[in-house]
VOGU-3710 file (C-alpha; in Angstrom, 3 decimals, decimal comma):
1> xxxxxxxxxx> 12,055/-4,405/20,365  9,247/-5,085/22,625  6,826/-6,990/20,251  3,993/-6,496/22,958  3,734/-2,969/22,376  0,648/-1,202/20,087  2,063/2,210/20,392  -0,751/3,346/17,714  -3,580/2,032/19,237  -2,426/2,807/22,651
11> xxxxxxxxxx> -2,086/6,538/21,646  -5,636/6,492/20,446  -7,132/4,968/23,760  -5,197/7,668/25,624  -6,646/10,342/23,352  -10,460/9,059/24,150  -9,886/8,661/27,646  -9,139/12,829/27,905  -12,736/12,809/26,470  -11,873/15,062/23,849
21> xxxxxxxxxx> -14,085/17,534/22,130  -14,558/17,658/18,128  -14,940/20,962/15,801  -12,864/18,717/13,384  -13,644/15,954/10,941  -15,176/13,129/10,893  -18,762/14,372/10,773  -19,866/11,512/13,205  -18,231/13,489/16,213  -16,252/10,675/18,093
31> xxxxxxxxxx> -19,719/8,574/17,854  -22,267/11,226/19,155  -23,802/12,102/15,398  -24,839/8,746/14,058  -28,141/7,070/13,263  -29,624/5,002/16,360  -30,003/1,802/14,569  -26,773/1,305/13,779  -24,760/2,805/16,834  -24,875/0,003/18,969
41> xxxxxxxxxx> -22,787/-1,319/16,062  -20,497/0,841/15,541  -20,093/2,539/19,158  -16,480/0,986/20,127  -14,759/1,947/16,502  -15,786/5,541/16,140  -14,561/6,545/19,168  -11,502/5,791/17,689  -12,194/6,613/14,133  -10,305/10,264/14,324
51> xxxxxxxxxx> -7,750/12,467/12,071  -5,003/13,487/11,802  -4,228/15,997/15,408  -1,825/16,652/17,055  -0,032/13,391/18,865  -1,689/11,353/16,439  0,646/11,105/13,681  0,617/10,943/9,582  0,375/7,951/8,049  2,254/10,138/5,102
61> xxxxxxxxxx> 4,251/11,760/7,135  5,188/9,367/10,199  7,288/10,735/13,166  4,821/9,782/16,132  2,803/6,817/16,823  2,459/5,377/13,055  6,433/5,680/13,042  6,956/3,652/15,797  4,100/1,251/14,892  5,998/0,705/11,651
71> xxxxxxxxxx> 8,532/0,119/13,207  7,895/-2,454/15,579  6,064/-4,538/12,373  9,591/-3,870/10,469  11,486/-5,322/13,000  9,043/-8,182/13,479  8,686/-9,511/9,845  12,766/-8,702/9,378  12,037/-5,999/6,855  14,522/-2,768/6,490
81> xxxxxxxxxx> 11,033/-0,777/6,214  7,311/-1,643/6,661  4,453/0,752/5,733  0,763/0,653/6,820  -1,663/0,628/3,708  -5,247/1,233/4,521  -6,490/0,277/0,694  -5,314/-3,582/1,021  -2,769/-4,870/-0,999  -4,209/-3,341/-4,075
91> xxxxxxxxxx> -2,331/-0,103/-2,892  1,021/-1,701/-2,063  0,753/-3,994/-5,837  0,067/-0,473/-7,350  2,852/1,560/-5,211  5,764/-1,463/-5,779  4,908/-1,163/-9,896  4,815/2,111/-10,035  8,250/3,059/-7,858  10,394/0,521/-10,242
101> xxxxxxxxxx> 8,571/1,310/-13,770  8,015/4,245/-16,032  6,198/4,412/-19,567  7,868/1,953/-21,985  9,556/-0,096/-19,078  10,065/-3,574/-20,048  8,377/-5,873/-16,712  8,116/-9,503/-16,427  4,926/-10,459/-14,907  3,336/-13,681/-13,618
111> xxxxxxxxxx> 0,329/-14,302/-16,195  -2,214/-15,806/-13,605  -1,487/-12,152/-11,021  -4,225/-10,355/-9,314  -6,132/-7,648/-11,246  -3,780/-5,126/-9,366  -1,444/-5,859/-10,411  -2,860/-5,237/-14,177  -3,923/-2,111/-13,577  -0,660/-0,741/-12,039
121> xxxxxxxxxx> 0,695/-2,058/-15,592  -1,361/-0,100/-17,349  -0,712/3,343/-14,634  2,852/3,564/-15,291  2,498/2,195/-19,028  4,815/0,088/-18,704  5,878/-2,411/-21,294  4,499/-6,049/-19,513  5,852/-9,369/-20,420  3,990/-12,247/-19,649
131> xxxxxxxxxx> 5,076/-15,767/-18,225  2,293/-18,105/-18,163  1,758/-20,343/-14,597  2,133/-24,472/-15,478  -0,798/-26,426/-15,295  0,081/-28,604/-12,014  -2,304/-32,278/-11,967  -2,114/-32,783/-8,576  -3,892/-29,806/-7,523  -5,712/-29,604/-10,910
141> xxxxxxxxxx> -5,650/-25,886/-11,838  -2,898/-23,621/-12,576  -0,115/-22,635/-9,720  3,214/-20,618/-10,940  5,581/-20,433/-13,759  8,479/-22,722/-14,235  12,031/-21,769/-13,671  13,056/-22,601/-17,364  10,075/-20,046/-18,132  11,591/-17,412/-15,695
151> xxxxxxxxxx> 15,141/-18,306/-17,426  13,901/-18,046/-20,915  11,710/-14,723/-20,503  15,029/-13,383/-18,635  17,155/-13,878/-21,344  15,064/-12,179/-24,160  14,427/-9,376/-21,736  17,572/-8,635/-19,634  16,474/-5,166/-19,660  13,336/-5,805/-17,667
161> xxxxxxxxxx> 13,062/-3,375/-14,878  11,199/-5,575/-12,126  9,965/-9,634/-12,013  6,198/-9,232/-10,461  5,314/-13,107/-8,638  2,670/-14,038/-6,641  3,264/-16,252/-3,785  1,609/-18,289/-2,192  -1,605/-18,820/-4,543  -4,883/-17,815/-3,626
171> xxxxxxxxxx> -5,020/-21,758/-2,143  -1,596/-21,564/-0,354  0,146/-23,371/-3,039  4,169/-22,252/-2,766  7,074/-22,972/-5,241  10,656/-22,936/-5,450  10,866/-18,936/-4,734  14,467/-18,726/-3,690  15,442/-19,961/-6,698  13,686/-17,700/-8,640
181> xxxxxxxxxx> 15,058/-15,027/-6,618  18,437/-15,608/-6,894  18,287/-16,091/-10,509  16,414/-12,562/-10,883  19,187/-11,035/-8,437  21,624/-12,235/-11,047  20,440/-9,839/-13,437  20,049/-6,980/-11,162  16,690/-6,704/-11,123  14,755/-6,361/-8,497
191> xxxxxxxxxx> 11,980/-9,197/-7,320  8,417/-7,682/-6,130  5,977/-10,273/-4,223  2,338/-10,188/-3,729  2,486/-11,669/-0,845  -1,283/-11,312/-0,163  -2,524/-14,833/1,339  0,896/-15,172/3,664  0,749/-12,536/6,089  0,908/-15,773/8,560
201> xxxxxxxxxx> 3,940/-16,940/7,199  5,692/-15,012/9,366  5,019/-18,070/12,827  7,168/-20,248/11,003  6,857/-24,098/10,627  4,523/-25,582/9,401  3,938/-22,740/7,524  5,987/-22,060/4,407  8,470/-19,200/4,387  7,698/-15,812/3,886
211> xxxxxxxxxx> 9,113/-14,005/0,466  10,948/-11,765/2,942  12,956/-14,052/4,595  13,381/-15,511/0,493  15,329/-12,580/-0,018  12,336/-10,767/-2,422  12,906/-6,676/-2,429  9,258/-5,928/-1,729  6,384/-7,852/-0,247  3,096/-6,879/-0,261
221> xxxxxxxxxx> 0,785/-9,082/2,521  -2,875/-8,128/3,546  -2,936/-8,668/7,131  -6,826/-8,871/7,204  -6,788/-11,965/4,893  -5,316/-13,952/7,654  -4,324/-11,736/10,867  -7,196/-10,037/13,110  -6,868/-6,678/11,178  -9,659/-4,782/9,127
231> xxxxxxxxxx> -10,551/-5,069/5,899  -7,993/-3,241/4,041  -5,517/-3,109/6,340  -2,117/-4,339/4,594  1,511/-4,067/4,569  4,538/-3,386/2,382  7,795/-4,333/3,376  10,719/-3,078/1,571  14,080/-4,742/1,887  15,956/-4,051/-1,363
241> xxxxxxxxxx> 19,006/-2,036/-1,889  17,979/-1,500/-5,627  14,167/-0,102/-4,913  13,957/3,228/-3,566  12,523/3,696/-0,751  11,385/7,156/-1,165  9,792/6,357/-4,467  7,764/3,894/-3,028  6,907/6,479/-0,409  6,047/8,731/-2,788
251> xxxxxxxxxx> 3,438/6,592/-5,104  1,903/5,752/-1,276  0,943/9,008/-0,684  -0,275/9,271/-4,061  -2,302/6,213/-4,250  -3,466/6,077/-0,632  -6,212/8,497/0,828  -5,260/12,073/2,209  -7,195/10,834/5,485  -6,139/7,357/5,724
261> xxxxxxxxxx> -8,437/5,162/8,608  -6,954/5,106/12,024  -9,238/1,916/12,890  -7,071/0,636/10,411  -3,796/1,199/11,006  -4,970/0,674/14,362  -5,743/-2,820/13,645  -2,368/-3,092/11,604  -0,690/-2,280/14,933  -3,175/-4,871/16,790
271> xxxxxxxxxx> -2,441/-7,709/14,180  1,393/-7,694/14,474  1,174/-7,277/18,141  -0,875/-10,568/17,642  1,522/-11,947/15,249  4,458/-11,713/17,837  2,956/-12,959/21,044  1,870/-16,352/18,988  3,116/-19,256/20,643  3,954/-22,683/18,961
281> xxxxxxxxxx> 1,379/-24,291/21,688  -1,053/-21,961/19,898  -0,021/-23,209/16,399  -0,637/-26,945/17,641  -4,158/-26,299/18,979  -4,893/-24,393/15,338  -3,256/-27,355/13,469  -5,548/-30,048/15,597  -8,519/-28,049/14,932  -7,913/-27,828/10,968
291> xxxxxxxxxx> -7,468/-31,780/11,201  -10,594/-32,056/12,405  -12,269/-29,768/10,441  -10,676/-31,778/7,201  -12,027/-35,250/8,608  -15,815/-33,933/8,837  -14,742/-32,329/5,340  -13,337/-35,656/3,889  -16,699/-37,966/4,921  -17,928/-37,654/1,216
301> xxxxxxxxxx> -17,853/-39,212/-2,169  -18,632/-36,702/-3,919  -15,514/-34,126/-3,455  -11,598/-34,893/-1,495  -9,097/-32,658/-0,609  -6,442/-31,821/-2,577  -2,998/-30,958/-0,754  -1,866/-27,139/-0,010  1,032/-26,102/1,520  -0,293/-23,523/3,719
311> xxxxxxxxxx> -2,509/-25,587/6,312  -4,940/-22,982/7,048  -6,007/-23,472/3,209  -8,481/-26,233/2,793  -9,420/-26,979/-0,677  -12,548/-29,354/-1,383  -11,822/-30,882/-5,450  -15,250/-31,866/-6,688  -15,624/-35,320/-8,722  -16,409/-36,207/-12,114
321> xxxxxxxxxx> -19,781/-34,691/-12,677  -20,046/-32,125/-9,513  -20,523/-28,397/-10,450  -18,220/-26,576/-7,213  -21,253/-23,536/-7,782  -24,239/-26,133/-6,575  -21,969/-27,279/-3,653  -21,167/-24,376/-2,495  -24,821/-22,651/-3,024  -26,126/-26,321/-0,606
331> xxxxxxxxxx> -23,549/-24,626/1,645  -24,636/-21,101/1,824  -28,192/-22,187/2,453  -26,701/-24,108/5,927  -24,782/-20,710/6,347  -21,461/-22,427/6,002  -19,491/-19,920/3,588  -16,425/-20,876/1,359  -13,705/-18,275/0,529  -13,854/-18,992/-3,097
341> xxxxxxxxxx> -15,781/-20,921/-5,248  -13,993/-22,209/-8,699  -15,594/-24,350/-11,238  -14,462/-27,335/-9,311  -12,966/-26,460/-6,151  -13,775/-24,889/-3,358  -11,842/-22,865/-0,806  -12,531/-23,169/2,666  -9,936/-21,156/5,144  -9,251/-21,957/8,833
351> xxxxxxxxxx> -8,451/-18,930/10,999  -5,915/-18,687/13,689  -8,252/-20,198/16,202  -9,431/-23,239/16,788  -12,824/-23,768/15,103  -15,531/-23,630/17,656  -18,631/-24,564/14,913  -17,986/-28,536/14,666  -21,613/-29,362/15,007  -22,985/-27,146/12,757
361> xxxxxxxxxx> -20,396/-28,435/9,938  -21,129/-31,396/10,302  -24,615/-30,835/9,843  -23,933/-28,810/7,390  -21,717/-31,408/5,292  -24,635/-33,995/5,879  -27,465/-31,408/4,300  -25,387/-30,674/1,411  -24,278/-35,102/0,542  -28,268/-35,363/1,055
371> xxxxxxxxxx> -29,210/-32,453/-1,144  -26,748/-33,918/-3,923  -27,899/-37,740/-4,132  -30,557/-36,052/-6,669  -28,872/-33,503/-8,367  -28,134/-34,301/-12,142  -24,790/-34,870/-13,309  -22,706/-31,421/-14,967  -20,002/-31,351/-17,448  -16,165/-31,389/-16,800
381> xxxxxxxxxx> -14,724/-28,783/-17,449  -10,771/-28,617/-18,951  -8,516/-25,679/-18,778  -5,363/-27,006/-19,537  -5,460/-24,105/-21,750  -6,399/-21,164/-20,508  -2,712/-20,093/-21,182  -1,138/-21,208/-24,182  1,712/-19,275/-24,395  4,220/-19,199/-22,312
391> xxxxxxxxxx> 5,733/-15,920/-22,871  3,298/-13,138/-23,815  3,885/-9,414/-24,997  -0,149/-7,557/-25,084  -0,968/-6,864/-28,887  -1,179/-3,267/-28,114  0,515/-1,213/-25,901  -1,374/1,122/-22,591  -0,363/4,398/-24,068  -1,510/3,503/-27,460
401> xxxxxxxxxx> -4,974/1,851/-26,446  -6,022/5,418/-24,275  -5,909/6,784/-27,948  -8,272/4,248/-29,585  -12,176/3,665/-29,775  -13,738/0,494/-28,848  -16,400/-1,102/-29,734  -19,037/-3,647/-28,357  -19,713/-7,082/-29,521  -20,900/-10,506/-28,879
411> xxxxxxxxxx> -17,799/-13,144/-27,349  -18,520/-15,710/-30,108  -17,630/-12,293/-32,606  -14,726/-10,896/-30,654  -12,078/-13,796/-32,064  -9,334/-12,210/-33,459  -10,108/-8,711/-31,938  -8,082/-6,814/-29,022  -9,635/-6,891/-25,962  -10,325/-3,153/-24,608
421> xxxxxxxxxx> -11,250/-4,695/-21,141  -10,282/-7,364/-19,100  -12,669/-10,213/-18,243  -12,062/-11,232/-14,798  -13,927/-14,527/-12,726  -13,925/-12,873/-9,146  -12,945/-14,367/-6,937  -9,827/-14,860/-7,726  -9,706/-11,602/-9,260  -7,386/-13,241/-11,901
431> xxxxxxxxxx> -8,206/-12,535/-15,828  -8,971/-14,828/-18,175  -8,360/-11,762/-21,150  -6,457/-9,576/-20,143  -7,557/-5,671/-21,699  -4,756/-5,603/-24,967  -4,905/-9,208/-25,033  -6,244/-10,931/-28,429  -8,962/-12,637/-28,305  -8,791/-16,099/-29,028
441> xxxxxxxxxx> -11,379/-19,364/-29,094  -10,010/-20,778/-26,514  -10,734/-17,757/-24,700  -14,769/-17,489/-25,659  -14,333/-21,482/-24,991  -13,284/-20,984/-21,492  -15,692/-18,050/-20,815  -18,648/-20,196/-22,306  -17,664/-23,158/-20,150  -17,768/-21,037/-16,843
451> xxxxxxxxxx> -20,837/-19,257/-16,832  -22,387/-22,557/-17,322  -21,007/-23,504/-14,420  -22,416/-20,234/-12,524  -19,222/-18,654/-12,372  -19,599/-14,628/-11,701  -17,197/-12,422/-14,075  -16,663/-8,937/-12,370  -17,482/-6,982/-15,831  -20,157/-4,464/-17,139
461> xxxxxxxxxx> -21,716/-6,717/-19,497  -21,750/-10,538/-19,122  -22,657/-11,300/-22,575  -19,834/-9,651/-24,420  -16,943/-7,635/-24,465  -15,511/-4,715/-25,571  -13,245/-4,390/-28,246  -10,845/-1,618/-29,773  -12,002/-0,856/-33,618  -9,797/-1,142/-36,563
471> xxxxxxxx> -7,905/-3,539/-35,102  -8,238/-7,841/-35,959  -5,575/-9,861/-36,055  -5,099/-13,387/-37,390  -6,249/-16,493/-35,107  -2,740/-18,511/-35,881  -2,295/-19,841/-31,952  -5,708/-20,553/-30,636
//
């Protein structure tokens, strides 16, 4: 197939060009109703912010232009089918749980998974099972489970009706996937990726391979993470002879708006368009660029980099005594912005360009080393244990916690009690209690330790938690 094509977006700059005339939604007009102050901004993408007329397609309904679109990005990331989502990979996480579970489903789940991925557990009621990432030194935070874990957890539950992974890590950390895959296969289950950080993957060496090529039966990427789409444009790619694809299809249309954004899918069709025409002379000016970017990086005692496997990722590991927040607040103020901020890393992630703002980092890195020579010392903090177990049922399941009441309280009073919300550090979007999760003192511990350090939770309340009533357990594995 001609990967040069953007059949969507070319069908939309056809439709302006006939200068059409709107007594349809949206209420902006094609770009003549819209406040003066901002039009100059937003000019260019109305015009091609439209609905859903004739020639234009369905994203729910595809026969057109979004077909064909689809199309071309199936055949270029080798997937049997490829669907534009226009809600990010939260919609595809929530669509690929929901087409292979039910109520009372056993699942196997990656512990350290993006909150999506939680909630489509608790949409479909499924029956999760936990297996908790290993604590890797190197890299000094948590990465992906082990393949004994994977073995074990599949043995107690053959039944299990999916494995969910992540891969790669929010840093571009990868593991041993094919493996994984294989064994999973073996049981006839099927394997669902979220893919979400290796949308890129898909150039080849030096980047890691995709979970498509692996042999995974759905991958979920967001193409704006690290391909010149919009915010919230993603894809799903279904390759699986086990996973239907008209279920997935149908929890799409569910989950996805009735008038999805044709900027977009637009974009969608722009980024894999991109994708294609990359060239391996492109890849070495990006790769010379992030070297050079990691040696203005590296001049500094007080942090190094630790390694990643995706070389777009760079990952700044404070020392002994360095709070990751302060750093990265010393970098805001030289409006230098980090992708994520941990309590002792920082994430830092090179585009698919070469970096044209040398100077200004390294002014930047030279403000913040100054700034630090007379900041006090901070704690370390250890979480070695943020997961203790390595294969985890909840203590309650979803459809019996929708028929309890809850309760607030204090975290230093919630030990013992089930969690009836998740607490979640954002970024990552990973949680540290999960919502049917006892509550533990290593949990309060680790909460304790990270607001210290500065570290946002995304929650209603940030000094407590709410709890289901009439319901304490025992403390016996804290």
């Amino acid at each position: 197939m001609n990967q040069k094509l953007t059949p969507l977006f070319s069908t939309l700059q056809q439709f302006q060009l006939n200068q059409p005339v709107s007594f349809h939604v949206p209420g902006h007009k094609n770009g003549e109703i819209f406040p003066s102050f901002a039009k100059d901004y937003y000019s260019s993408l109305l015009r091609l912010d439209v609905t859903e007329l004739p020639g234009l397609d369905d994203l729910h309904a595809p026969e057109g232009a979004i077909a064909n679109a689809e199309q071309l990005a199936g055949d270029y990331f080798q997937a049997d089918h490829t669907f534009f989502l226009v809600g990010g990979s939260t919609t595809g996480n929530l669509a690929m749980v929901l087409a292979t579970c039910t109520a009372n489903d056993t699942i196997i789940v990656q512990r350290n998974c993006h909150k999506s991925i939680m909630n489509a557990l608790e949409l479909s009621g499924a029956k999760p099972v936990f297996i908790a990432p290993e604590y890797n030194e190197i890299v000094d935070r948590y990465t992906s489970p082990s393949i004994s874990t994977l073995q074990e957890a599949l043995a107690l539950y053959p039944q299990a009706k999916a494995v969910v992974l992540t891969y790669p890590d929010y840093f571009g950390k990868t593991f041993n996937l094919k493996k994984m895959i294989d064994l999973i296969h073996s049981y006839h289950i099927p394997v669902l990726i979220d893919e979400a950080h290796g949308v890129h993957f898909s150039l080849g060496t030096p980047f890691p391979e995709s979970a498509i090529a692996l042999g995974a039966d759905i991958v979920v990427q967001s193409a704006h993470k690290m391909a010149p789409a919009l915010t919230m444009g993603a894809y799903l790619h279904l390759n699986s002879a086990i996973v239907s694809k008209h279920r997935v299809a149908h929890f799409l249309q569910i989950i996805q708006s009735s008038s999805p954004s044709y900027p977009i899918m637009a974009s969608l069709d722009i980024a894999r368009a991109f994708l294609a025409d990359f060239k391996q002379v492109a890849i070495k000016k990006v790769l010379a660029s992030v070297d050079k970017v990691k040696t203005i990086f590296d001049d500094s005692s007080y942090w190094r980099i630790v390694p990643s496997d995706d070389p777009l990722k760079i990952t700044l590991q404070m020392n002994e005594g360095i709070a990751a927040n302060e750093v990265a607040k010393h970098f805001e103020f030289e409006q230098i912005y980090p992708e994520l901020v941990t309590h002792n890393q920082l994430l830092f992630i090179h585009g698919l360009a070469p970096f044209p703002w040398e100077k200004r980092l390294k002014k930047a890195v030279k403000s913040v080393k100054d700034q630090l020579k007379n900041s006090a010392k901070h704690d370390t903090i250890k979480v070695q244990s943020f997961f203790p177990k390595r294969i985890q049922e909840l203590a309650l399941s979803y459809p019996l916690m929708q028929n309890l009441h809850t309760v607030y309280m204090p975290f230093n009073e919630a030990v013992g009690h089930v969690a009836a919300e998740a607490v979640i550090p954002y970024p990552p979007g990973i949680a540290l209690i999960l919502k049917g999760e006892k509550i533990t003192t290593l949990h309060i511990e680790a909460i304790n330790q990270l607001r210290k350090q500065g570290i946002r939770m995304q929650q209603r309340h940030t000094d407590g938690i709410h709890v289901f009533t009439g319901i304490k357990e025992g403390e016996e594995d804290t």
